[in-house]
C-alpha atoms as an extended CHARMM CRD file, in Angstrom:
* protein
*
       110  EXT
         1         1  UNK       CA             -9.8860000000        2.7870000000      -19.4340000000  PROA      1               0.0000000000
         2         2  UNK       CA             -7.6330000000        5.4690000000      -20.6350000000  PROA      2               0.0000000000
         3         3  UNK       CA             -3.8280000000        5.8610000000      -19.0530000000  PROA      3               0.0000000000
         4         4  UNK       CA             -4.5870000000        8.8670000000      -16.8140000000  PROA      4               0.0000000000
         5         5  UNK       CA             -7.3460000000        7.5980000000      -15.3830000000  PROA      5               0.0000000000
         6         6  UNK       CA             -6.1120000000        4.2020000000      -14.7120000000  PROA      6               0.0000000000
         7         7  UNK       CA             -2.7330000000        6.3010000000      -13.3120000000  PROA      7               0.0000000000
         8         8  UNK       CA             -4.4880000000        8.6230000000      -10.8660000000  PROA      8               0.0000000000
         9         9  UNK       CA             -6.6810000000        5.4800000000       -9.4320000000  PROA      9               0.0000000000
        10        10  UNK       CA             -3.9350000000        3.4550000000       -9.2670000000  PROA      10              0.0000000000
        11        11  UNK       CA             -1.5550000000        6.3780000000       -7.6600000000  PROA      11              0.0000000000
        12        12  UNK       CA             -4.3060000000        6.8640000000       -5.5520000000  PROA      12              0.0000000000
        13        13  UNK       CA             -4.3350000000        3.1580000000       -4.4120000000  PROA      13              0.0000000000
        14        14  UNK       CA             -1.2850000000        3.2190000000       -3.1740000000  PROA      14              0.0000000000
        15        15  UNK       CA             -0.9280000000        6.9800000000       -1.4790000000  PROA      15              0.0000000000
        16        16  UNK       CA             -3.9980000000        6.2970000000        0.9590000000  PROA      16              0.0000000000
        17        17  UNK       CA             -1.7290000000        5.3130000000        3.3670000000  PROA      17              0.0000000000
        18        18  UNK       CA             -0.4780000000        9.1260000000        3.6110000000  PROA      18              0.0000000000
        19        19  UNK       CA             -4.0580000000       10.2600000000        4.2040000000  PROA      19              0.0000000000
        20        20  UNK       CA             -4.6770000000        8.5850000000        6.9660000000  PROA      20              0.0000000000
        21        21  UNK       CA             -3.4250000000        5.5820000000        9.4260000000  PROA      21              0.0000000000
        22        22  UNK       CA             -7.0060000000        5.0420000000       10.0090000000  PROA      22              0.0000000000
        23        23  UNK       CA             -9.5530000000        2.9460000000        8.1470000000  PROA      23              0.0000000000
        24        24  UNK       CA             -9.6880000000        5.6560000000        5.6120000000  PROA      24              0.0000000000
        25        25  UNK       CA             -6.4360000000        4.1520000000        4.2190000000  PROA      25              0.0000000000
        26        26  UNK       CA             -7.6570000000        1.2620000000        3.4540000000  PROA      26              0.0000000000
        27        27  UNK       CA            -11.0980000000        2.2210000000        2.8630000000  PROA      27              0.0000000000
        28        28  UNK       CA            -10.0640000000        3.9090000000       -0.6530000000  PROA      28              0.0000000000
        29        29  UNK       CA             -8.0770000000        0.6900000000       -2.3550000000  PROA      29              0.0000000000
        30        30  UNK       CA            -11.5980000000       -0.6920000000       -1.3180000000  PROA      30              0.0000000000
        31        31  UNK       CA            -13.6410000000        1.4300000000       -2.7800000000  PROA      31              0.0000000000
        32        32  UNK       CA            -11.6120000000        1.3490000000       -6.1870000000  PROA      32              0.0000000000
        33        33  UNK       CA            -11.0070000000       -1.8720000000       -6.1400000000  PROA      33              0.0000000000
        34        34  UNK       CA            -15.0360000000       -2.5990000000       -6.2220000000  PROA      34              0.0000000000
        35        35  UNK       CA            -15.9900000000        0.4310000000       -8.3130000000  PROA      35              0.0000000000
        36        36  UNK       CA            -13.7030000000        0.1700000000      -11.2840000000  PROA      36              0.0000000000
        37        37  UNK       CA            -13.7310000000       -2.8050000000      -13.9170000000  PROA      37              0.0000000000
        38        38  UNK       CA            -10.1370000000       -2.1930000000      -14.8610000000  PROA      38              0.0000000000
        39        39  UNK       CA             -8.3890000000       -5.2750000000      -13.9700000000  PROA      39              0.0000000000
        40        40  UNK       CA             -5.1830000000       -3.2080000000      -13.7960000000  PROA      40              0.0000000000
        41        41  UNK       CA             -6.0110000000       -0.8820000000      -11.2850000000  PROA      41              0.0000000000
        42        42  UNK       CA             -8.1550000000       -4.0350000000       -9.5330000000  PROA      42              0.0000000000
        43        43  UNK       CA             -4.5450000000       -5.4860000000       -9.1510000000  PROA      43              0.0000000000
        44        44  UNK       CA             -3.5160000000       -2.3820000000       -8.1110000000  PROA      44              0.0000000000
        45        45  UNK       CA             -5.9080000000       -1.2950000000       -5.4790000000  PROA      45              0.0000000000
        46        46  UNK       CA             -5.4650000000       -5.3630000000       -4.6010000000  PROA      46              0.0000000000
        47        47  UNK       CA             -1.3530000000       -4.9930000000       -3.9440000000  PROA      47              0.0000000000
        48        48  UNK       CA             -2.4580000000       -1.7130000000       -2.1000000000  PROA      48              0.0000000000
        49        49  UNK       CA             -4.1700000000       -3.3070000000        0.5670000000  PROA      49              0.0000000000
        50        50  UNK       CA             -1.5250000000       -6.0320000000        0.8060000000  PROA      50              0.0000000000
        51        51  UNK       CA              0.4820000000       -3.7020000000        1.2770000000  PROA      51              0.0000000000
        52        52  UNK       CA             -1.3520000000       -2.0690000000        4.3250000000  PROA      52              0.0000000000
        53        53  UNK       CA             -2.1750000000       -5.5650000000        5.9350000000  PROA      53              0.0000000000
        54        54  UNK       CA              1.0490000000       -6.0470000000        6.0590000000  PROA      54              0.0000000000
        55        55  UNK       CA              2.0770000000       -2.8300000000        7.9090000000  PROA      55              0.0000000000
        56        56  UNK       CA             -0.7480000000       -2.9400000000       10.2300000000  PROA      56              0.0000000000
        57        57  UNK       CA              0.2490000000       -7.0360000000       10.9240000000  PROA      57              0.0000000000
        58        58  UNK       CA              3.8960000000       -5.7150000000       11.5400000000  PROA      58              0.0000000000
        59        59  UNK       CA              3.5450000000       -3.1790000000       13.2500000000  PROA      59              0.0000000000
        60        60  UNK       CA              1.4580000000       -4.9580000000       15.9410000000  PROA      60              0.0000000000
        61        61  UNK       CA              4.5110000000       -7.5940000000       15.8920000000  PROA      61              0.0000000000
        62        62  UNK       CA              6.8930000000       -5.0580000000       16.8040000000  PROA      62              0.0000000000
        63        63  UNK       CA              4.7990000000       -3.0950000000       19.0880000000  PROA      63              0.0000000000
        64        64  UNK       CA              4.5520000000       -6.1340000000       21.0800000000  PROA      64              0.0000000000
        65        65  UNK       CA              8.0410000000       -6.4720000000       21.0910000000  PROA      65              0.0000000000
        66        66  UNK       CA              9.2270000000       -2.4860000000       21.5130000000  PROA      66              0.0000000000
        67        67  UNK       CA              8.9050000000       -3.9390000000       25.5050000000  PROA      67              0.0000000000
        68        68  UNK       CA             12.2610000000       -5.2650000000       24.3270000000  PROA      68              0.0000000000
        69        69  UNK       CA             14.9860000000       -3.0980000000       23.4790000000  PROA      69              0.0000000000
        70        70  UNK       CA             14.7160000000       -4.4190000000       19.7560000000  PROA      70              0.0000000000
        71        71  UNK       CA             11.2370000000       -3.2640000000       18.9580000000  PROA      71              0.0000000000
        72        72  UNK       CA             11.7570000000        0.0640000000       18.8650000000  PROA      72              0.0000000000
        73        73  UNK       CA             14.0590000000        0.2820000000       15.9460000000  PROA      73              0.0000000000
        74        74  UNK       CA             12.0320000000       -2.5080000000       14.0500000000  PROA      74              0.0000000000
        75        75  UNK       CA              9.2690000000       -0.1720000000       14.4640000000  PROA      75              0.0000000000
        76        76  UNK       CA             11.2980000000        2.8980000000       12.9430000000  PROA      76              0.0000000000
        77        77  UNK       CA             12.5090000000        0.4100000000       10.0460000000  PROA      77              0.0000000000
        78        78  UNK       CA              8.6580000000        0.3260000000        9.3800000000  PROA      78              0.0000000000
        79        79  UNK       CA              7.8900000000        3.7940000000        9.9280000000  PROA      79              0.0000000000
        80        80  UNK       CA             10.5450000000        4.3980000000        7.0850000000  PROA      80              0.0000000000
        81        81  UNK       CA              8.9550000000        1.3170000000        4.7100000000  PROA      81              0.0000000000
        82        82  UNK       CA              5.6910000000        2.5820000000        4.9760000000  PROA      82              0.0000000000
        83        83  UNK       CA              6.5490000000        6.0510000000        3.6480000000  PROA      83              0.0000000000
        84        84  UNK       CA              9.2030000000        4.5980000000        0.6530000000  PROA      84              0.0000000000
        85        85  UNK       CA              7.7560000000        1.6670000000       -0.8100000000  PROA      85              0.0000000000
        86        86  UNK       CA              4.2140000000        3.7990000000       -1.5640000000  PROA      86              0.0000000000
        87        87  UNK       CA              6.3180000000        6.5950000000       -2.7880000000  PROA      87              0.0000000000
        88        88  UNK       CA              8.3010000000        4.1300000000       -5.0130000000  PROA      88              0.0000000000
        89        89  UNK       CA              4.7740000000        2.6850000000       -6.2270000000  PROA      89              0.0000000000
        90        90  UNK       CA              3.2230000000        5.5890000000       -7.5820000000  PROA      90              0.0000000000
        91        91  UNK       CA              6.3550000000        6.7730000000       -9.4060000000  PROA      91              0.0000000000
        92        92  UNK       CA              6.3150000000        3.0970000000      -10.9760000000  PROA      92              0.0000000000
        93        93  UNK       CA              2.4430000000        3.1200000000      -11.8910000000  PROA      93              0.0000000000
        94        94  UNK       CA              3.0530000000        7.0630000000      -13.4150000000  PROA      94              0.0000000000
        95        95  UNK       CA              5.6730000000        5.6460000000      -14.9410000000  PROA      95              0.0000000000
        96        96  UNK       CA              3.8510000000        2.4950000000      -16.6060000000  PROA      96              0.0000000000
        97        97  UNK       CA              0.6870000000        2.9650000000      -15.8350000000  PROA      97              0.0000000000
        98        98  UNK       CA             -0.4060000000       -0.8220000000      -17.5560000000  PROA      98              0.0000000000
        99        99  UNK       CA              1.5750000000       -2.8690000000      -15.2280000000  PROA      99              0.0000000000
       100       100  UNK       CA              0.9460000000       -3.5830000000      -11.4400000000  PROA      100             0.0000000000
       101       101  UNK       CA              3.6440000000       -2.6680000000       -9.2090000000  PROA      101             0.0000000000
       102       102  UNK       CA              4.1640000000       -5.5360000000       -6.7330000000  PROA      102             0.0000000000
       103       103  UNK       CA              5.8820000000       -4.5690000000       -3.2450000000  PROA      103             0.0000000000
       104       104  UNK       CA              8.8210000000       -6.8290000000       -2.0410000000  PROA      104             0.0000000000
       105       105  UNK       CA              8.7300000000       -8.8630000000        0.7750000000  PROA      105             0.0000000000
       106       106  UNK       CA              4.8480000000       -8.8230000000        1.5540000000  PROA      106             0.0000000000
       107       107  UNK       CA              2.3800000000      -11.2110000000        2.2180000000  PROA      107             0.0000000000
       108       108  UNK       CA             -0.6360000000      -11.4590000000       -0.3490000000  PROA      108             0.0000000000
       109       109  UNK       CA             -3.5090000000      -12.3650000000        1.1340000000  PROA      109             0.0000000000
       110       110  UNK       CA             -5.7100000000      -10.7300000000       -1.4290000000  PROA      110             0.0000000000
């Protein structure tokens, strides 16, 4: 697969989450992730939904505990991850688009 193409489905991978908070977010590392043979942009679209797991997961967590006064700035903190770290990961993958970026701190379940 040639670098721009591997870049914008790669970049794409990991902006989904500003389309939507819905399933559409996830639906599109999906999508790529069974569509293209690249294992690059597999690992990609793969770290991508990681990525989103781990939001959703988190942000349940500290929904459940904004009844206590520390909630609610947990669930700013994530608010704020959720729009860096993708932001960070396409500037890494148009950067070098042949190596996965890996976000800190999550759990792969993929």
């Amino acid at each position: 697969m040639d670098a721009d193409k591997r870049k914008i489905l790669s970049a794409l991978s990991h902006g989904a989450i500003f389309l939507s908070a819905t399933i559409v977010s996830v639906g599109i590392p999906i999508a790529i992730l069974f569509l293209t043979d690249d294992s690059v942009v597999k690992d990609s679209a793969k770290e991508s939904l990681n990525f989103h797991i781990n939001i959703y997961i988190y942000g349940i967590v500290f929904g459940i505990l904004a009844w206590l006064i520390i909630g609610i700035p947990l669930l700013i903190l994530l608010w704020i991850i959720s729009l860096v770290m993708p932001i960070i990961a396409i500037i890494k993958i148009l950067n070098n688009p042949n190596k996965t970026y890996r976000y800190p701190f999550i759990f792969r379940l993929l």
